[in-house]
N, C-alpha and C positions, 0 to 999 in steps of 0.2 A: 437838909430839906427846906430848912426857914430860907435860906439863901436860892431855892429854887424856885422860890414862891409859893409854898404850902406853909397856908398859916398857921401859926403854933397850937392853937387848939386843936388844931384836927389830927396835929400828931399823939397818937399812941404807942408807946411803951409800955408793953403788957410786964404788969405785976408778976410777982414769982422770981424764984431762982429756977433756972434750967440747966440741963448739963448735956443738950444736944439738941440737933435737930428738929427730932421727935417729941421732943419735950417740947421746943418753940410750937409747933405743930399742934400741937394736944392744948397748949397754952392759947393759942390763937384761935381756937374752936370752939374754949369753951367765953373766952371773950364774946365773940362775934357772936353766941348764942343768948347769953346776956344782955347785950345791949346793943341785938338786931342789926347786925354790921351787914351791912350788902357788898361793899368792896373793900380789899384789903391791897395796900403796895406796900411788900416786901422788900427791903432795901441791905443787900449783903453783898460782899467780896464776889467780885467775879469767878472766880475758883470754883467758889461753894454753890452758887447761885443754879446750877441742874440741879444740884439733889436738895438743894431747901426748896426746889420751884414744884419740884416732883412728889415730895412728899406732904408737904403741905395742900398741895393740891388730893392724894391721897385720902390722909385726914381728913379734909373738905369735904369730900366726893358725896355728891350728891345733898348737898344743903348750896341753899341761894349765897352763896358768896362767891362773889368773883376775885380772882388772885391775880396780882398782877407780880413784876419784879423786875428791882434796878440795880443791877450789880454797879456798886462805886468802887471804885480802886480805892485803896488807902497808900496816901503817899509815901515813898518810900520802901513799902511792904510786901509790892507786888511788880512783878515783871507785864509787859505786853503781850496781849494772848498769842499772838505769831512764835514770840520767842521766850519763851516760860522754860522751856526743858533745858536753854543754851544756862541759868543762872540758879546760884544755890539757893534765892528766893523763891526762881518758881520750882523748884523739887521738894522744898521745905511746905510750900502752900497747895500745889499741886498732887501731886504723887498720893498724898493718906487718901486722897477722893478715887483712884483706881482702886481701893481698900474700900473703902467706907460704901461706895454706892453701888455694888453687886452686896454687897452687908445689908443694906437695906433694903435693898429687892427680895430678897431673901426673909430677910425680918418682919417684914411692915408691909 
């Protein structure tokens, strides 16, 4: 982020251990109520970036914060969205999200 031009103050790492999604969610709600957040940019793996964009906006739902979101690849760790299914990285990063977000459609 510092390297995109967003100055280091303004970045936020919300406090807490989480162990999902829904937890980041719950976590960033109660921040942004706290200390009157009006816009939020989420910054996650392309892979994950519908259902943390979906849920959090969930959570959200209906309070003044606007959710924005920037899936960055991380080097090495992740295939090209055209060709994710051709390599065993994108089945390993890809595939739990055909799992996971009918899960939370369902859940949440």
């Amino acid at each position: 982020l510092v390297s995109a031009g967003i100055e280091r103050e303004r970045i936020v790492v919300l406090p807490g251990i989480v162990r999902g999604t829904i937890d980041e969610a719950r976590a960033l709600h109660l921040y942004a109520q706290a200390h009157k957040v009006r816009s939020a940019l989420i910054v996650t793996s392309p892979y994950h970036s519908r259902r943390a964009l979906w849920t959090i906006r969930r959570v959200l739902r209906g309070k003044a914060v606007h959710v924005g979101i920037e899936p960055v690849p991380i080097s090495g760790a992740s295939s090209p969205p055209s060709i994710w299914w051709s390599t065993s990285i994108g089945w390993r990063n890809v595939a739990p999200e055909f799992v996971k977000m009918p899960y939370y459609w369902l859940a949440y």
